[in-house]
C-alpha positions as CSV (number, residue, x, y, z in Angstrom):
1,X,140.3,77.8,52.7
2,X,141.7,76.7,49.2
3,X,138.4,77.5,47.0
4,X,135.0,79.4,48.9
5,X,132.1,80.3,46.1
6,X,128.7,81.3,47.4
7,X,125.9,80.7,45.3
8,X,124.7,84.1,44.6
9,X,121.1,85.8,42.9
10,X,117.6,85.9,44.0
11,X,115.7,84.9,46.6
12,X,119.1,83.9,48.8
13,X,121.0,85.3,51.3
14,X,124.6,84.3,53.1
15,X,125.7,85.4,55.8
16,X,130.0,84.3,56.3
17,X,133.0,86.1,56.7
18,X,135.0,83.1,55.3
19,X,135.8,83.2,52.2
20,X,138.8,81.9,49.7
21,X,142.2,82.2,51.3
22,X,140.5,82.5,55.0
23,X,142.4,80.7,57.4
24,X,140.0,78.4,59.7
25,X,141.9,76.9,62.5
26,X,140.6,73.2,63.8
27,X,139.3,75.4,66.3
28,X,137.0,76.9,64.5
29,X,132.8,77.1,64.9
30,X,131.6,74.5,63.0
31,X,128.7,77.0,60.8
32,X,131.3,79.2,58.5
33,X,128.0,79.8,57.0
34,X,124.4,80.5,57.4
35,X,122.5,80.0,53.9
36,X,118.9,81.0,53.9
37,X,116.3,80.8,51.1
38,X,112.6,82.5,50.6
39,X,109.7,82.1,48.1
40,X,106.6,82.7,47.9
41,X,105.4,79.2,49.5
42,X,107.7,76.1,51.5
43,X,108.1,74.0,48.1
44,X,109.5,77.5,46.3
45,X,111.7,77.8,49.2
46,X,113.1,74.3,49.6
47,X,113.5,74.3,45.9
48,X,116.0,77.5,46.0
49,X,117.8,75.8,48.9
50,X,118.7,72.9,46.7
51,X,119.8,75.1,44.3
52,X,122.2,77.2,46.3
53,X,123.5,74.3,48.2
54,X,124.3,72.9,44.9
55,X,126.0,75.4,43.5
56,X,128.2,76.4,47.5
57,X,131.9,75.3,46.5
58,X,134.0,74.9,49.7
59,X,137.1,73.1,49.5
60,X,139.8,73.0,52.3
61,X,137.7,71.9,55.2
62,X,134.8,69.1,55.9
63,X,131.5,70.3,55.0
64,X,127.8,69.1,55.7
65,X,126.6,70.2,52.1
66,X,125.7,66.9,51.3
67,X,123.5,65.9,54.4
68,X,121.5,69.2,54.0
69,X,120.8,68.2,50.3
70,X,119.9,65.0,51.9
71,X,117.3,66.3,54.3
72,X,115.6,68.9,51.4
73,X,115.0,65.1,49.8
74,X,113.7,63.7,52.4
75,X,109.6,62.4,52.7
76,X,109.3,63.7,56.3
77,X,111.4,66.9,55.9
78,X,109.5,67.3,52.7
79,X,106.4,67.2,54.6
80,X,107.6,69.9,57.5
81,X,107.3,66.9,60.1
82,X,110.6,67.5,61.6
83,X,111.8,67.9,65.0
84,X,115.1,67.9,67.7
85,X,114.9,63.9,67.4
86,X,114.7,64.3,63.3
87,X,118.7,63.1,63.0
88,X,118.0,60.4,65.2
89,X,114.6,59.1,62.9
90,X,116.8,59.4,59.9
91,X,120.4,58.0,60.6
92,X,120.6,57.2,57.1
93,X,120.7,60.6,55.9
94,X,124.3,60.7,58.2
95,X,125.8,57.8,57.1
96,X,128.6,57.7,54.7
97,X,127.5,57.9,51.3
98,X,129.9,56.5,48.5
99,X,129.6,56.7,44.9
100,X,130.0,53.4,42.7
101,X,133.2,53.6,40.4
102,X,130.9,54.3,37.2
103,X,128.9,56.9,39.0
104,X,132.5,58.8,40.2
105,X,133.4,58.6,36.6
106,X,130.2,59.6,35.4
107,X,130.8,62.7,37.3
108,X,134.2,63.4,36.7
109,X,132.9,63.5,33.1
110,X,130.3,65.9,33.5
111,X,132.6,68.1,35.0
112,X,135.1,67.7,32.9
113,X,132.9,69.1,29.8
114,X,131.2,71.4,32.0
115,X,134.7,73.0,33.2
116,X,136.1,72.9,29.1
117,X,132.8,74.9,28.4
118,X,133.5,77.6,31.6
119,X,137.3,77.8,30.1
120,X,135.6,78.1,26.6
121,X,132.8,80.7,27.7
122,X,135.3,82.5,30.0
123,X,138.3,83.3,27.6
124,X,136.0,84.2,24.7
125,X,133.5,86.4,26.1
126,X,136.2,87.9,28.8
127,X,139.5,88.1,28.0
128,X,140.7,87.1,31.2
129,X,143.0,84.6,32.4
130,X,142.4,85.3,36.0
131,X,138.6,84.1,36.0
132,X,140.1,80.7,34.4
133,X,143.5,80.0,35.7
134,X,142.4,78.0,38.8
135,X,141.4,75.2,36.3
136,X,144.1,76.1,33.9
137,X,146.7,75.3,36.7
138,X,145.1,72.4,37.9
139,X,143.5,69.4,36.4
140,X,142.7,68.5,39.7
141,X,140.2,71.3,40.2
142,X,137.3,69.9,38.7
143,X,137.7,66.6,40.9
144,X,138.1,68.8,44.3
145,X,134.8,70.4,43.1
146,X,133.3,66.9,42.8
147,X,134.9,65.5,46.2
148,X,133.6,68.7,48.2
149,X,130.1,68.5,46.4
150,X,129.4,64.5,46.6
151,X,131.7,63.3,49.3
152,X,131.0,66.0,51.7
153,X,131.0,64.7,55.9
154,X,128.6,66.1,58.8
155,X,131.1,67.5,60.8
């Protein structure tokens, strides 16, 4: 595993033994993770999902990130009418999904800025190169972190 960050803070619990530098053969079980969310009611719940699976970086392997975000938008799932044939119902939410050029750049953009203002935030208030390097080596970073986020497979 090149990069693993866990969303972390309230309400939110992970349970993994994999984590940045892990080696995960092809071999491997297919759930590296278990992410689970509470609130006080469903909507509260499913909202804190979203937010943890959006903020999960993974990068070295294929990850179903992107599906999952998928199903938390998703009228029926939404609505707690789910069931063992709720993949089949829905075969949209497994098909490929593929951003349109000015979208991906759109992106890249975003995280561009939002990376300059982690470099910014993170030398001033720290001191300390090794919470910033990563994206100080590589330029490349920021568009591994968009691949893994938007681009993610069901594997």
């Amino acid at each position: 595993m090149r990069l693993v960050r866990w969303p972390v803070g309230a309400n939110i619990r992970i349970d993994t033994a994999v984590a940045s530098g892990s080696v995960v053969s092809r071999f491997y079980d297919p759930m590296i993770a278990k992410i689970t969310t509470w609130g006080p009611d469903r909507a509260a719940a499913l909202a804190r999902m979203r937010e943890a699976l959006r903020e999960t970086v993974v990068l070295g392997i294929e990850t179903n990130l992107a599906f999952h975000l998928r199903c938390l938008d998703e009228p029926d799932f939404l609505a707690g009418d789910f069931s063992t044939r709720y993949i089949d119902k829905h075969p949209d939410l497994v098909a490929e999904h593929v951003l349109s050029e000015a979208d991906a750049r759109a992106i890249a953009a975003a995280a561009a800025v939002r990376a300059a203002e982690s470099l910014s935030r993170g030398a001033s208030t720290q001191g300390g190169e090794a919470d910033v390097s990563a994206w100080r080596r590589s330029a490349a970073g920021a568009a591994e972190i968009l691949r893994a986020r938007y681009f993610c497979v069901v594997a």
